[in-house]
Residue frames as qw, qx, qy, qz and C-alpha x, y, z in Angstrom:
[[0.538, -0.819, 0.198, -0.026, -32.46, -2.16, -51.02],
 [0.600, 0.575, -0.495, 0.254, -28.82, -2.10, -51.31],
 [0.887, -0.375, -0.201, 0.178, -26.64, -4.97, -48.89],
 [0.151, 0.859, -0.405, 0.275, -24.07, -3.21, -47.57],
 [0.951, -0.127, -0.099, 0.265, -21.18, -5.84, -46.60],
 [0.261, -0.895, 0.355, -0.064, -17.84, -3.77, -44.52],
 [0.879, -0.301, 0.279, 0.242, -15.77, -6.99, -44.16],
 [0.736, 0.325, 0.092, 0.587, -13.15, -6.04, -47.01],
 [0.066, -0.886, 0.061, -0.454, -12.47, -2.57, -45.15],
 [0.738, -0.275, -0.367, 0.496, -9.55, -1.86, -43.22],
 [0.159, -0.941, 0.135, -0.265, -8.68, 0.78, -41.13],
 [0.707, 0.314, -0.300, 0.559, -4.68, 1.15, -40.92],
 [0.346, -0.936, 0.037, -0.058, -3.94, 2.43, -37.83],
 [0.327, 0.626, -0.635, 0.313, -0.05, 3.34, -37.12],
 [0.765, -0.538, -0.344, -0.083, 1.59, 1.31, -34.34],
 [0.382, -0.853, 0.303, -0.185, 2.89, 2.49, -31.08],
 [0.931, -0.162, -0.086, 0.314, 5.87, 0.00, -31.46],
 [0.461, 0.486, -0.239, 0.703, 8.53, 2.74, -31.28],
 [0.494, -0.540, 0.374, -0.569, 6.95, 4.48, -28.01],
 [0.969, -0.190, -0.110, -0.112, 6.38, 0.77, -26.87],
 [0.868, 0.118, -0.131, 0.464, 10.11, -0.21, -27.25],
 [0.131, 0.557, -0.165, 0.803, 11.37, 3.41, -26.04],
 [0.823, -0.422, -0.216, -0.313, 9.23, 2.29, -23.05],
 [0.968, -0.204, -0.119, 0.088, 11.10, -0.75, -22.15],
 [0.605, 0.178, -0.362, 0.686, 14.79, 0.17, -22.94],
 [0.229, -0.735, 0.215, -0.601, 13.84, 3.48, -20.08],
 [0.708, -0.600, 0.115, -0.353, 12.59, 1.26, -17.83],
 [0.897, 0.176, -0.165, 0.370, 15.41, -1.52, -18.54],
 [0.371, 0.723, -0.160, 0.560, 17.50, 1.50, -17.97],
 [0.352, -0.588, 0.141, -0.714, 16.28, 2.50, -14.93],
 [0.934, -0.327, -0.006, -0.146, 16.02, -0.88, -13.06],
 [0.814, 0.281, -0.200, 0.468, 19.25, -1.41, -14.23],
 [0.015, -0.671, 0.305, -0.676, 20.43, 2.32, -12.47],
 [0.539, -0.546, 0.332, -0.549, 18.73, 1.72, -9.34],
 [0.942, -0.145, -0.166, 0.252, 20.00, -2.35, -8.87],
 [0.641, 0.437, -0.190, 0.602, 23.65, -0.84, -9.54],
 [0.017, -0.650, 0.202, -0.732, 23.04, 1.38, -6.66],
 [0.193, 0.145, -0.849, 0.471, 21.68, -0.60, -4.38],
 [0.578, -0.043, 0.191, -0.792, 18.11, 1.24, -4.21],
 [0.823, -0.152, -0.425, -0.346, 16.05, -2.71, -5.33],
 [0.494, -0.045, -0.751, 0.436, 17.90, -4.51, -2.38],
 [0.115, 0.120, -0.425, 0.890, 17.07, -1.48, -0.32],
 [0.447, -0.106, -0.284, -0.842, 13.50, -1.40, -1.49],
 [0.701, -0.203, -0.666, -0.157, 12.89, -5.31, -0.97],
 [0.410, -0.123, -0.782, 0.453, 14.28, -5.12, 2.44],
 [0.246, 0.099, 0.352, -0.898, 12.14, -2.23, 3.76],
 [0.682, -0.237, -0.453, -0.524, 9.31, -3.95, 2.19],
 [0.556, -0.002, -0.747, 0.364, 10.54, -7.33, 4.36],
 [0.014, -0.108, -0.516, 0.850, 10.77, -4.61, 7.91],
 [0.389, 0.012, -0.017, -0.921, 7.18, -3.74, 7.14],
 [0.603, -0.034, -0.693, -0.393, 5.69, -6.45, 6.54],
 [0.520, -0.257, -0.807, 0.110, 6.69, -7.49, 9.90],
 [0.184, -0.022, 0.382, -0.905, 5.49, -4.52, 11.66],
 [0.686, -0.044, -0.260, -0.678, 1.84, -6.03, 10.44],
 [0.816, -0.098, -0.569, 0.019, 2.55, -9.54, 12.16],
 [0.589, -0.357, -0.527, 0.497, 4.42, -8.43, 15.30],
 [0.158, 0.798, 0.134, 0.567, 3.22, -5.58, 16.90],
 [0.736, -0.509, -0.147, 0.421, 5.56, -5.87, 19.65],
 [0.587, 0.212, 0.224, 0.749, 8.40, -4.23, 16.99],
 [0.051, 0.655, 0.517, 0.549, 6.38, -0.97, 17.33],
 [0.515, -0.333, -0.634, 0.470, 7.15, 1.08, 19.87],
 [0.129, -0.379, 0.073, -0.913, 5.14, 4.06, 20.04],
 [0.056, 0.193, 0.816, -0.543, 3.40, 4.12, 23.76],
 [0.479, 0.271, 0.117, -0.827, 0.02, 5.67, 22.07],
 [0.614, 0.180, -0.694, -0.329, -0.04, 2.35, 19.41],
 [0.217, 0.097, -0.880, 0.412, 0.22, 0.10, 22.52],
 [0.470, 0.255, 0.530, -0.658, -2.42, 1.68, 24.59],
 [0.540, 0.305, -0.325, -0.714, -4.59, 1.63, 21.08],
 [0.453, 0.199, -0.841, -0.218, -3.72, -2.02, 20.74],
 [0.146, 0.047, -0.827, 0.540, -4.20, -3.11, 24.48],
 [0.458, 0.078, 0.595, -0.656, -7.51, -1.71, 24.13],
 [0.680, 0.295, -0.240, -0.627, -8.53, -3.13, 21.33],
 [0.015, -0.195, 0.976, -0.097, -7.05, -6.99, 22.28],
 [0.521, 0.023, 0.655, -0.547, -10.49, -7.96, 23.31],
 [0.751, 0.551, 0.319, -0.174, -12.07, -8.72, 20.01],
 [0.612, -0.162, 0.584, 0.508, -10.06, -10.79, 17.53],
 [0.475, 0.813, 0.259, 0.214, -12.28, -8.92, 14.46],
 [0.097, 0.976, -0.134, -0.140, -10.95, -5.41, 15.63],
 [0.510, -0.474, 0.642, 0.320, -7.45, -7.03, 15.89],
 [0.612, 0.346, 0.619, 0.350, -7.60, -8.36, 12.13],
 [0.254, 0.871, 0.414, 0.067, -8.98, -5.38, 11.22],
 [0.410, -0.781, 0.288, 0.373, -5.87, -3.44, 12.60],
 [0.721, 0.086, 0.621, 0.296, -3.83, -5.95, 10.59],
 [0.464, 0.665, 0.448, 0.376, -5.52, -4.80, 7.32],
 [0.075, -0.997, 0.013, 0.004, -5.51, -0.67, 8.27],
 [0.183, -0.851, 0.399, 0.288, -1.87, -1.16, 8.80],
 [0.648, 0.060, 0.571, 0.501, -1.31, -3.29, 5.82],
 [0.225, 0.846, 0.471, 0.115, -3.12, -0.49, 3.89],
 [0.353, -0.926, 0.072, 0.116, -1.34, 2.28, 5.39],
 [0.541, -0.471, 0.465, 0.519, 2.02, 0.95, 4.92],
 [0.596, 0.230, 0.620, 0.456, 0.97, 0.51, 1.03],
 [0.126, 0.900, 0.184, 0.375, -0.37, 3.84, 0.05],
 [0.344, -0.845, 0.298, 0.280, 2.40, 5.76, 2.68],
 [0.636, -0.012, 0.639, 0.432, 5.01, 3.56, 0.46],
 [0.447, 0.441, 0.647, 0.432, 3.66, 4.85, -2.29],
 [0.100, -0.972, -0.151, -0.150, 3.38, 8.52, -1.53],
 [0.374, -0.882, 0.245, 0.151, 6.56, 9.09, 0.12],
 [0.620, -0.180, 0.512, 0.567, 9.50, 7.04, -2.27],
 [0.255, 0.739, -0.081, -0.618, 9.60, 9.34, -5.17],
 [0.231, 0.337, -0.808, -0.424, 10.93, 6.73, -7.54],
 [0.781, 0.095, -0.356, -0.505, 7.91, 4.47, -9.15],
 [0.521, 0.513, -0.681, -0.050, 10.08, 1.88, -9.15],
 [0.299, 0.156, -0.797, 0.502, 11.44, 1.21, -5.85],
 [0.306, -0.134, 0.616, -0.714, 8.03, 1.93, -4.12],
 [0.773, 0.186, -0.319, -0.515, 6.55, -0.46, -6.36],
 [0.567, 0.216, -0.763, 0.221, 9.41, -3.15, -5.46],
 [0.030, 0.214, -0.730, 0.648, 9.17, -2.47, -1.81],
 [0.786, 0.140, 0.348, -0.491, 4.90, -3.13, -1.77],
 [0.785, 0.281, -0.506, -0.221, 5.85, -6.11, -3.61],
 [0.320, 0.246, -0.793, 0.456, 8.49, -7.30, -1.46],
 [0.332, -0.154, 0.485, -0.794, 6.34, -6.12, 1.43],
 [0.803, 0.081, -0.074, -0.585, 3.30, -8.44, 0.09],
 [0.699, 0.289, -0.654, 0.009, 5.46, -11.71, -0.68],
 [0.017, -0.248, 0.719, -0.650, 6.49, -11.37, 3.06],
 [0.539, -0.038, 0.470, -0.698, 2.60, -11.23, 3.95],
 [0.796, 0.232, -0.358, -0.429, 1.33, -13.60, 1.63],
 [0.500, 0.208, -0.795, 0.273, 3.90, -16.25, 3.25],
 [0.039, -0.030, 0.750, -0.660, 2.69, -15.57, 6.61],
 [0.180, 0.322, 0.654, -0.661, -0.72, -14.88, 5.68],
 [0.010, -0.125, -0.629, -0.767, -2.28, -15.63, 2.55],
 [0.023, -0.628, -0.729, -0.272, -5.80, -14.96, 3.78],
 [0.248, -0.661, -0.113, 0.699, -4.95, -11.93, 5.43],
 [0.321, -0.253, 0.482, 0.775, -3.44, -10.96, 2.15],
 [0.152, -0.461, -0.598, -0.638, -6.49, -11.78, 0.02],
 [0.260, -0.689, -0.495, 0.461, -8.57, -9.64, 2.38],
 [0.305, -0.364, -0.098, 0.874, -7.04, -6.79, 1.59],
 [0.095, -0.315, -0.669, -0.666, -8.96, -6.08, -1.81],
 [0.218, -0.701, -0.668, -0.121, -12.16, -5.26, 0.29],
 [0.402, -0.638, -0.419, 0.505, -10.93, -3.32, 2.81],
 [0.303, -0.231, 0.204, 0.902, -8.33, -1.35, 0.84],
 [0.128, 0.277, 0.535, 0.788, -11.46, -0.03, -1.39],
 [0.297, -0.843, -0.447, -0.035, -13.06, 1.61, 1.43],
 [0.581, -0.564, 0.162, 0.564, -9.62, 3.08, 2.73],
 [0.408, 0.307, 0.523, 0.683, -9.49, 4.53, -1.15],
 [0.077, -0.743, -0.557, -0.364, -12.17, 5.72, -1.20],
 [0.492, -0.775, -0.184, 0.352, -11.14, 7.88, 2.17],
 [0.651, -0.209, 0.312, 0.659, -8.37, 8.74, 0.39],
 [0.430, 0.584, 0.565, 0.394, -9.63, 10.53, -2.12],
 [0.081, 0.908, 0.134, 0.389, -10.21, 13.48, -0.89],
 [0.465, 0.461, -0.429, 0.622, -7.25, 15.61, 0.81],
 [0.420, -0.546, 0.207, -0.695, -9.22, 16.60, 4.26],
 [0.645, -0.389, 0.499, -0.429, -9.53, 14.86, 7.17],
 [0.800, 0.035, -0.562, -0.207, -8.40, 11.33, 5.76],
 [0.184, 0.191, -0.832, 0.488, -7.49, 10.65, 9.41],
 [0.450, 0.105, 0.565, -0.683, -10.54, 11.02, 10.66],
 [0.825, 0.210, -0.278, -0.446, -12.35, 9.18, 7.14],
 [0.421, 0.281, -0.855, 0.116, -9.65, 6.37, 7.78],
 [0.212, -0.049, 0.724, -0.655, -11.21, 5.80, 11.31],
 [0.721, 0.200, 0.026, -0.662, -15.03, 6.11, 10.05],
 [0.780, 0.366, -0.478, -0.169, -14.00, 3.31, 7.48],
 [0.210, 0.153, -0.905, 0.337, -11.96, 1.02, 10.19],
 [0.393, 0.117, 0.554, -0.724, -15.15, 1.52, 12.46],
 [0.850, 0.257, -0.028, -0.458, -17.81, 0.48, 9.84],
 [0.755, 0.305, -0.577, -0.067, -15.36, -2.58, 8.52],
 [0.193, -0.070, 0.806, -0.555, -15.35, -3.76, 12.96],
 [0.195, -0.400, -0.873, 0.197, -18.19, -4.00, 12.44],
 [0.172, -0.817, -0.551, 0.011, -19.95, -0.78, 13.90],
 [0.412, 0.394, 0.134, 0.810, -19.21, 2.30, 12.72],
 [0.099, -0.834, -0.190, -0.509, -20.62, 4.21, 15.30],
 [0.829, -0.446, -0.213, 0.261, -18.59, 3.15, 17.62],
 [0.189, 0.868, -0.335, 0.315, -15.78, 6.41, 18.49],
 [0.624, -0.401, 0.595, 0.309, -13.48, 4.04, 19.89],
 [0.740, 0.296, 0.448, 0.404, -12.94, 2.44, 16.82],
 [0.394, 0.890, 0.043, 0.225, -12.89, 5.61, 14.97],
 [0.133, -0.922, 0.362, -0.048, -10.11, 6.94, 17.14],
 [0.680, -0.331, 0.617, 0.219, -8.20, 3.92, 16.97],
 [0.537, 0.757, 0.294, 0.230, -8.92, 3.86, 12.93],
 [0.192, 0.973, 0.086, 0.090, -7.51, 7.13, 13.05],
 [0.460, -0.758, 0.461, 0.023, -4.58, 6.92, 15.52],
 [0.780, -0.201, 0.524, 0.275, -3.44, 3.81, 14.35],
 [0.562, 0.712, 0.153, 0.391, -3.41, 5.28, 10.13],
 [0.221, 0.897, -0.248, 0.292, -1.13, 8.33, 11.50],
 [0.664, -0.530, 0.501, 0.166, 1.30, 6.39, 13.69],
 [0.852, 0.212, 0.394, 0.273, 1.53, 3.72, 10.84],
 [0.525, 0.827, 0.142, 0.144, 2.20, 6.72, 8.38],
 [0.099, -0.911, 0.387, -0.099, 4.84, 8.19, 10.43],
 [0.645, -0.534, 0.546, 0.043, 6.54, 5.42, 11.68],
 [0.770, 0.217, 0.491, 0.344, 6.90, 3.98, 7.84],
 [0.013, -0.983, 0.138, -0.122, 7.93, 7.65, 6.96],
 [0.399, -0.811, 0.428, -0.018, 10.39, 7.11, 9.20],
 [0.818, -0.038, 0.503, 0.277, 11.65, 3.33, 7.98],
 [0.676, 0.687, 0.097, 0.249, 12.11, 4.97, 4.20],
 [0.134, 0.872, -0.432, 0.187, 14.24, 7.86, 5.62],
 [0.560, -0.613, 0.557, -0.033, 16.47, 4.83, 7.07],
 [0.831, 0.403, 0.380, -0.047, 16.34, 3.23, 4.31],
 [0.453, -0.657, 0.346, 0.494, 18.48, 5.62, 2.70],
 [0.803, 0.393, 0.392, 0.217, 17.90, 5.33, -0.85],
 [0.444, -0.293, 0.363, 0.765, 20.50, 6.74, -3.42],
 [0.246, 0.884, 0.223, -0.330, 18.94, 10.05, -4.87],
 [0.639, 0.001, 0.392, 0.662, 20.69, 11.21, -8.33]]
């Protein structure tokens, strides 16, 4: 029988240090564009305004979020749970509606640093929730009405159609109303 021993074999693979470095100087480029303009200031602070729409929902003034809230005061879960749905919400709207990587990457950063300061256990939370709220996502149909299902079952009791409609209501307010913070936001489009 013959010992077959590989260790003096190499396998020469090319390396990706030109695409690698062609990489960096883009982005370098590109961070560098959008500072000079003003879009990363613009980005951090609309993170900042969001953030505290998730800590004071006074700042919020649609009358259909209110009622939602007013009924849902009673239990401090659903209230937490809110919290999370519209920390969620703001991070995947963010990310869907700024068309530059960059700046909707900077602003859910910015937007986290904010919550983490107020609320680092809030913050680590999110990781559970947000991978049921994914999962909703996924597909293109009814994610208002999956968002709800998934706010109901993470109350606590998912069969509960309050919750669902509040789930639901409270994921398309949030969507619009941070929709609505980007177009003020104003970012510089080239």
């Amino acid at each position: 029988m013959i010992d077959f021993n590989d260790e003096d074999i190499k396998i020469f693979v090319k390396e990706k240090k030109d695409d690698d470095a062609e990489t960096l100087l883009k982005l370098v480029e590109e961070t560098n564009a959008q500072r000079n303009n003003g879009n990363i200031a613009k980005a951090s602070k609309l993170g900042q305004t969001i953030a505290d729409l998730v800590f004071d929902f006074d700042i919020i003034e649609d009358e259909d979020f209110k009622n939602m809230i007013k009924d849902a005061s009673v239990n401090e879960k659903v209230l937490y749970q809110i919290r999370l749905l519209l920390t969620f919400t703001a991070e995947s709207t963010l990310h869907r509606s700024i068309n530059i990587p960059l700046l909707s990457t900077i602003a859910v950063n910015s937007m986290y640093e904010n919550l983490m300061a107020s609320d680092n256990d809030l913050y680590e939370d999110t990781t559970d929730a947000f991978t049921f709220y994914y999962i909703a996502l996924r597909k293109q149909n009814n994610i208002a009405s999956r968002i709800g299902n998934r706010f109901a079952m993470l109350c606590g009791n998912e069969n509960n159609e309050n919750y669902r409609k509040i789930g639901s209501g409270i994921y398309l307010i949030i969507c619009d109303i941070i929709c609505k913070e980007i177009q003020k936001t104003s970012f510089v489009t080239q």
